[in-house]
C-alpha positions, 0 to 999 in steps of 0.5 A, spaced: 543 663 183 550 662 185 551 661 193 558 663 196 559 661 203 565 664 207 567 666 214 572 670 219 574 666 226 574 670 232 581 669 235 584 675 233 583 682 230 582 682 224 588 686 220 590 688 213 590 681 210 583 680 212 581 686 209 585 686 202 585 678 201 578 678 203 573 682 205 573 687 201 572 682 196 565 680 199 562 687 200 565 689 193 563 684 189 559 677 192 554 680 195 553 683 188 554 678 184 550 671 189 547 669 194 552 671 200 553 669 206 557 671 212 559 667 218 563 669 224 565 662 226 566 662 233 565 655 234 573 653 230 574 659 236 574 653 241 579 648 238 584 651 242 585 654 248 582 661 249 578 666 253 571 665 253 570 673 254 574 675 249 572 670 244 565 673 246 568 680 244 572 678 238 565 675 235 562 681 235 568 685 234 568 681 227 561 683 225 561 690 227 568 690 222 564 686 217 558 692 217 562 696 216 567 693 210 560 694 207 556 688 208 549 689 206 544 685 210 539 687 205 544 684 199 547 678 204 546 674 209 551 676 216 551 671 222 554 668 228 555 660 226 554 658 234 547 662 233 546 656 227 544 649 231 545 646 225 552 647 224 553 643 230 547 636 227 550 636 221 558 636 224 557 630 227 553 626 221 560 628 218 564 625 223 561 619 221 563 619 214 570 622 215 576 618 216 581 618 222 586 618 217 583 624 214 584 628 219 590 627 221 593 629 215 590 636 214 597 640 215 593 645 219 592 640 225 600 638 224 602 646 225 596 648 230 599 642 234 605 642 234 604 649 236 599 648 243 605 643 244 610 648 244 606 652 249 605 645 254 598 645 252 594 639 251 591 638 245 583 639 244 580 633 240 575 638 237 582 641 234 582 634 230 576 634 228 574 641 226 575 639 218 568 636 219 565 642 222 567 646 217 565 641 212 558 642 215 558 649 216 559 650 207 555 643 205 549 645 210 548 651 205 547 649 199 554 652 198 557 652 190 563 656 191 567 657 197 572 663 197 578 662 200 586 663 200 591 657 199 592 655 207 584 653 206 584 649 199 584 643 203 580 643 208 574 645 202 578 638 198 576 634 204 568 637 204 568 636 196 570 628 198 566 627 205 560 631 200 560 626 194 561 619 200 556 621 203 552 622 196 554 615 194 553 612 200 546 615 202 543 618 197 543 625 194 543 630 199 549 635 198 552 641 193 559 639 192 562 646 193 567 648 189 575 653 191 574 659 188 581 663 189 579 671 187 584 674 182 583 681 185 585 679 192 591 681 195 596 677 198 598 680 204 605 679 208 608 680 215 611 687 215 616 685 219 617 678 216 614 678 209 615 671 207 610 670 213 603 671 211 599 677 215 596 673 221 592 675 226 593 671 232 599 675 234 595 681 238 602 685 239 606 684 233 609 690 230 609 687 222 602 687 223 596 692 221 590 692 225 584 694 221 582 699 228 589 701 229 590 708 229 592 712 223 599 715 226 600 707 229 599 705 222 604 710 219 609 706 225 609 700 222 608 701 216 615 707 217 619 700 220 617 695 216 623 690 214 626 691 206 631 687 203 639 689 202 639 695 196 636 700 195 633 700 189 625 700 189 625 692 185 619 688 185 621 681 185 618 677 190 622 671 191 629 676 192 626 682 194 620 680 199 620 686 203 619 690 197 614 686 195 610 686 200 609 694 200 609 695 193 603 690 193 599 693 200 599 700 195 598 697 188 592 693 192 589 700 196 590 704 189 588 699 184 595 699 181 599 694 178 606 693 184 610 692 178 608 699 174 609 703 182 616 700 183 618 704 177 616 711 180 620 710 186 628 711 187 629 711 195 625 705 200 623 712 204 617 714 199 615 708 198 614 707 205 611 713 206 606 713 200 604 707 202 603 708 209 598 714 207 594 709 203 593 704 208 590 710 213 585 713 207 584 706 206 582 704 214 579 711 214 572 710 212 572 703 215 574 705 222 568 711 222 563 706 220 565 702 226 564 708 231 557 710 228 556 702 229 558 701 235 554 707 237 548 703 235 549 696 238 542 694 238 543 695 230 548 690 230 544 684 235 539 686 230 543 684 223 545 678 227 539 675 229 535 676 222 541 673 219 541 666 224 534 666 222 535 667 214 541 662 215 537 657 219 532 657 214 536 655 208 540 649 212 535 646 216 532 642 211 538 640 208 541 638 215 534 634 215 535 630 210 542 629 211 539 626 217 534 622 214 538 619 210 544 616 214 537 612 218 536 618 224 529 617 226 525 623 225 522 627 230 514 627 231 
């Protein structure tokens, strides 16, 4: 069977975006169709500067979330990677096969250190060397395909290269995974800047819809979100991205097609309004999941500890042999 690994870090709330462009994807159809797993990769958290009780309380907000997108932890396989000592070993072993000059050319490093620059913030190491860890986190599984959006293909080319070195080099020991970019998830802009993805890093900004957000603070930003010039209801990405983006959040929350929906509209007002309601029904069931699971906070400490235990049984012989293989002795 097919086995897809994929993960969410803990450094913001987790927004529309993560829902359309993701998650929904995982509980709708790769928990179904593979052996799935799912990890809140806290660790990644740590490369740059944070809080450590708010990394703590993002982490468990994002696998409550992940609960209640609905993930089944009797069809998948739902963790807490720093509860996974294996993503660790096997990070390092990588580091030992990747080269500095790797590294350093990962376009994600570039922009995150440029930003901590701007910010007078000294620049972690593990910022540097992250790939390698997440590089450990798919090959420690056995991973054959890795969900991911555009931002992450090359971190997944520099696994696929570390995994085949480190094959040639020592033996076979790794599944080299492989990118898989789902046709069915949506690709979701800032409402207030719509050429920029819908991130979730930025905890007060106006364009971006949280997944907990209150349904009249959804109405808000979805009411304010930035069109073009014009006032005819175009679907044209490149010259109408403000448009755009809203056609594309309504078709993605009715299973429509944004170029067939822009033809039903004549005024930018009951687009917006539309799309505002689609977004609250579309949160509606998830943010009542969420209350009742948050009720229950030993039910999810309980979904966390069987799947470290599920995770740590499929990765530790692999982290094992990959041990054995670089010529680590092995413990008695």
């Amino acid at each position: 069977m097919t086995r897809v690994f994929s993960g969410i870090k803990p450094t913001g709330h987790l927004t529309l975006g993560n829902y359309l462009g993701a998650m929904r994807r995982w509980a709708d159809v790769d928990q179904h169709r593979a052996e799935s797993l799912f990890c809140v990769v806290d660790l990644h958290a740590l490369t740059v500067d944070h809080d450590p009780a708010r990394v703590r309380r993002l982490s468990r907000q994002a696998a409550t979330l992940l609960l209640a997108t609905g993930l089944d932890p009797e069809l998948c396989t739902l963790f807490v990677q720093s509860h996974v000592d294996e993503h660790s070993r096997l990070s390092y072993v990588l580091e030992c096969v990747a080269t500095d000059g790797e590294m350093r050319r990962m376009i994600q490093y570039k922009e995150k250190t440029a930003r901590e620059r701007e910010r007078g913030l000294s620049v972690r190491l593990s910022l540097l060397t992250y790939p390698a860890l997440m590089a450990a986190d798919i090959l420690a599984y056995g991973t054959d395909e890795v969900p991911v959006g555009e931002d992450q293909s090359q971190h997944v080319e520099l696994t696929r290269d570390l995994a085949v070195r480190f094959n040639q080099r020592y033996g076979h020991t790794f599944v080299v995974p492989r990118a898989t970019r789902p046709e069915v998830a949506a690709r979701v802009m800032n409402l207030q800047e719509p050429t920029s993805k819908m991130g979730k890093t930025d905890d007060s900004g106006p364009g971006i819809v949280y997944l907990l957000d209150e349904p009249d603070v959804v109405r808000k930003k979805v009411m304010r979100a930035v069109t073009d010039s014009g006032s005819d209801v175009v679907y044209d990405r490149d010259a109408r991205p403000g448009v755009a983006n809203l056609l594309e959040i309504l078709a993605a929350c009715e299973g429509a097609d944004p170029e067939a929906l822009s033809g039903a509209y004549t005024t930018y007002g009951a687009l917006k309004k539309d799309t505002a309601e689609a977004v609250v029904e579309l949160l509606r069931p998830v943010q009542e999941r969420h209350r009742e699971l948050c009720a229950d906070p030993g039910y999810v400490d309980g979904v966390l500890r069987t799947g470290a235990e599920r995770a740590r049984a499929l990765a530790r012989p692999r982290v094992d042999a990959a041990y054995r293989a670089i010529g680590l002795l092995p413990a008695s």
